[in-house]
Every structure is written in C-alpha cells, then in structure tokens.
N, C-alpha and C positions, 0 to 999 in steps of 0.2 A: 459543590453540586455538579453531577456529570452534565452534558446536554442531553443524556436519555431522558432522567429524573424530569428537566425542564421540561423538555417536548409530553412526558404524561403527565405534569404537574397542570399544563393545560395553555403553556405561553411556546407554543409552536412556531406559532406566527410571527414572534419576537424575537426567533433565532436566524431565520433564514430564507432567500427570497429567493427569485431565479430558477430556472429550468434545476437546477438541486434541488430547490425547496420544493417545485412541484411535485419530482417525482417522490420523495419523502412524503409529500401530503398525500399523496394518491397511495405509497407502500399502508401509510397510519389507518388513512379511511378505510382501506380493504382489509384491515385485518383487525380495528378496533370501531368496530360499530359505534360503542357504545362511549370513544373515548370522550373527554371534554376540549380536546385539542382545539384550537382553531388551525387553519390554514394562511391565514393572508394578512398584509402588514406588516410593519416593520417595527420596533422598538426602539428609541433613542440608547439603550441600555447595552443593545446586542451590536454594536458596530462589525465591521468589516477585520477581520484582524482577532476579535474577542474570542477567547478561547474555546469557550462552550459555542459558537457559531462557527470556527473553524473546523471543530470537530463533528458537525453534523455535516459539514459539506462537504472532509474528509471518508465518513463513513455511506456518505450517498454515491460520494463518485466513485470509492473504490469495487462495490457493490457493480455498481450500475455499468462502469466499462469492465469491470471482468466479465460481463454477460456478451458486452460487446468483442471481448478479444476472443471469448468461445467462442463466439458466432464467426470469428473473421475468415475462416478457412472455408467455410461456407455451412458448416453443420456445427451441432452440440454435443461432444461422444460424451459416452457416461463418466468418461475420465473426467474431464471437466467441470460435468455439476457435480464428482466426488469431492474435486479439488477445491469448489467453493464451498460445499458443505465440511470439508475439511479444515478451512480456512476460520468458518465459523464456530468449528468448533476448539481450536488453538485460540480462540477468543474467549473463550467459554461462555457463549451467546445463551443468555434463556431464552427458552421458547417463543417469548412475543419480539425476543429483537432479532432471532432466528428468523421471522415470517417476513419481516420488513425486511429485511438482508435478503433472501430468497426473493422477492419481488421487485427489490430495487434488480437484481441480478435476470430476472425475465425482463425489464423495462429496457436494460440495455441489449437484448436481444432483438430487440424488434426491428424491422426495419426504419420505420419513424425517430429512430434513438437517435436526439440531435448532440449528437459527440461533440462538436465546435463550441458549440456553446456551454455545452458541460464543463470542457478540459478550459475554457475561458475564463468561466465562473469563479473552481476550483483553482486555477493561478492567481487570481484576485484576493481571493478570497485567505489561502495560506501565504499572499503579502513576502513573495519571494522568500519565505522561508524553503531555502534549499534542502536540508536535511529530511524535512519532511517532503518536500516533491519527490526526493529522494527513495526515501520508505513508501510511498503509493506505486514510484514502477518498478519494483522490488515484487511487491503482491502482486501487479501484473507480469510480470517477468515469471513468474512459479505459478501464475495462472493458467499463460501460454503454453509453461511445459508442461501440463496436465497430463497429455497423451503421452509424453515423454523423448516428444519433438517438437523441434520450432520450425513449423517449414515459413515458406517466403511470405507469405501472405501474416502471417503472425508477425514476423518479425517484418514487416513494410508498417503491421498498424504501433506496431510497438515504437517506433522510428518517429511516424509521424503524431503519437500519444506525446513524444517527447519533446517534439520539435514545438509542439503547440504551448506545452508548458514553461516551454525556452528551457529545456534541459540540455546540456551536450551530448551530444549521437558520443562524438567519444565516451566518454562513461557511460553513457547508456551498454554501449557495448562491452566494456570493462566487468559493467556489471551482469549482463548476462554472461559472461566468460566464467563470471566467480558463480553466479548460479549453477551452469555447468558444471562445474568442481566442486560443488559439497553435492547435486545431486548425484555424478557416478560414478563417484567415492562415500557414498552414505557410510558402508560399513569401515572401512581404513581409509582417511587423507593420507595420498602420497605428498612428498615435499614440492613434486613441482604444484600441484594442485595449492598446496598450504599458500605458494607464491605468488599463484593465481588470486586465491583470495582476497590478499593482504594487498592485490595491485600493483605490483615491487617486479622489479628484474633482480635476478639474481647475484649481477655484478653490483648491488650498490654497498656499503657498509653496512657494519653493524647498527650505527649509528640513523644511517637517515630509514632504515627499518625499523627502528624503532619508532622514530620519529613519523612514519607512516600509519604505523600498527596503533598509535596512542590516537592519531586524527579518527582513523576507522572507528575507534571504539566511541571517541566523542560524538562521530556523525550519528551513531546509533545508539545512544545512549538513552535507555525508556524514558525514565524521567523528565531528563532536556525536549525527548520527543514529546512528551505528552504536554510538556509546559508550551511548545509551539503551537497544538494543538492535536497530535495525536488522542484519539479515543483509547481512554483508557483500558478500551476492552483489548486494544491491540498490544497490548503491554508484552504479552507474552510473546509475539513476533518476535518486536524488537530484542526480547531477552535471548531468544532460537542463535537469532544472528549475530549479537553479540558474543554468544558462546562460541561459532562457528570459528570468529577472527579471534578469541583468545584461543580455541584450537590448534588453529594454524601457526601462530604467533610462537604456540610453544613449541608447535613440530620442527619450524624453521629454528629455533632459540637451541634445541635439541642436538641438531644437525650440523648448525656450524659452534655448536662448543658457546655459545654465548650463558653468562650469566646472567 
C-alpha cells in the first residue's frame, strides 16, 4: 500500500508529524473537504525510517522547497510553475495528488516557509539514506533551471539546501554540471558532455569507467529508490535519469572502442 492509499484511507496522522506533516495536513484540508483524514498524532506503526512515512515527507518537501527555490531569485516566472506542473506530470499525478502537490509548492513560496526545519525534518526522516537525498536535489537542481539559468541567488539556496541536509557542495556541484549537459545537449550528447555525466575524467581507464558508470546506475536505480522511500509516483524520474547515464555510458563505450 502506497502512503497516498494511507493518508485517504483515513490514517494521516499515523504517518507523519512535523512542519512536513503540517503542511501536508493543510495541502489534504484545502483540497479534501470532505476527506476522513485526520491530521495529528503519531502511530507506533509508522516510525521514523518506515517507508510509507519516508515517502510522504519525501513528497511534501520536494513540493514545498521547489516553491521555495522559485521564489529564491526574488519572483515566480511562468517557467517555473511550468516546470513544477511538469514535474507532476513525469509523475503522472491524478488530479487530487496534482492539487496537494500545487499547494505544498505555494506553501514553499511564502515568506513564512520555515525551510530549517523542513530540510531538518526530511534529513531525519530519509535516516541518511544518501541516494535518496540525492534524487530530492536532483528535482531541485532542474527546478532551479526552469528559466533556463541558474543565477547566484539559486545556486547560494541550492548550496545551503545541501549543506543542511549534510550533502557535499562537491557533488552538489558535480551534479548540477551533469544537469547542465543533458539539458544543452537535449537533442545530441556530445562525448565531453556523456563525461560530464558519468562524473569521470577522461584520463581514467576503461575499467574504473565502468566501474563508475555501474555505481551511477545503482545510485539511481527506481526500485532500490523507492524501497528507501522514494514515492512511487517518482518512479519515472528516476527511470528519465537512469536512461540519461546508460546514454552516456554508450556514447563514451562507442568512442574509445570498448566492448
């Protein structure tokens, strides 16, 4: 059973607590009058770590700071609410998870949006699962570049998103480099771009490139994500960007002759 299933089966309040669970209880209320949800409380069932509970605070904070990373420049262009309605729909959101997505994503807009405590929560809460912190600054990294720039102010909150989650600024960076090279190469990956990707300098062997290119694909692997605690609505992300590094993998495999 998903945590959606749960949260309108009526045990809301057994999944999750904290400035997450609040704004989730406030997206449900405003958009399901009539649900049987509760909001408040806790469940000896749903501990900290529990899949269906990592997943609801996965899908409230990715929601709720991409509102905040639009907002960080100082405005909201249309590029960016296309790129969250975009987002949700690579999800293939129906309509009632559509409404709460959209609202968690105005709550992170606001100026009251206590980000600290969110990104605090959500570190808790996915229990140093790396791969998965991993895949939430990934959605914000392709949040940021909506407009189809990252100016300073994006990339200072993107910095300090990462810092709070105890992510490394190195890979943080790594990783917007590789976002950079599948978005302005959409239609042909060149090879340095495929290298960018895969994170590799060009001088290393065949060998620890492969050995590279097999880790990327584990970090991103839907399944292993979704058993962390990814929402399975994100399934098809994860599949986007795994496709991306077998892409690359074969362009570089292509080029130097490897088998």
């Amino acid at each position: 059973m998903s945590w959606w299933t749960t949260v309108l089966g009526g045990a809301f309040g057994f999944i999750l607590g904290g400035p997450l669970g609040a704004m989730l209880g406030v997206a449900f209320a405003g958009n399901f009058a009539k649900s049987k949800a509760s909001f408040g409380g806790f469940d000896k069932g749903f501990n900290p770590g529990d899949q269906q509970r990592v997943q609801a605070a996965f899908f409230s904070g990715v929601f709720s700071v991409m509102g905040y990373i639009a907002k960080a420049d100082g405005k909201v262009s249309k590029a960016e609410i296309l790129l969250a309605q975009q987002v949700m729909q690579h999800m293939q959101l129906d309509a009632n998870m559509r409404k709460v997505a959209k609202e968690l994503f105005n709550q992170g807009k606001q100026p009251d949006f206590k980000l600290d405590e969110v990104l605090e929560q959500f570190r808790l809460e996915s229990h140093r699962r790396t791969d998965l912190v991993r895949m939430f600054l990934e959605i914000q990294i392709q949040s940021a570049y909506a407009d189809g720039v990252l100016d300073n102010k994006e990339h200072d909150a993107l910095k300090y998103i990462a810092q709070k989650l105890h992510f490394s600024l190195h890979e943080l960076e790594n990783l917007i480099q590789q976002f950079a090279a599948t978005s302005n190469h959409a239609s042909k990956l060149s090879v340095d771009d495929a290298y960018v990707i895969l994170g590799v300098d060009k001088n290393l062997t065949d060998k620890e490139i492969k050995r590279a290119y097999r880790r990327l694909l584990s970090q991103h692997h839907p399944d292993k994500l979704v058993a962390k605690g990814l929402p399975e609505e994100m399934m098809t992300i994860a599949k986007e960007k795994t496709q991306e590094i077998i892409s690359a993998y074969e362009l570089i495999k292509k080029q130097r002759g490897m088998r």
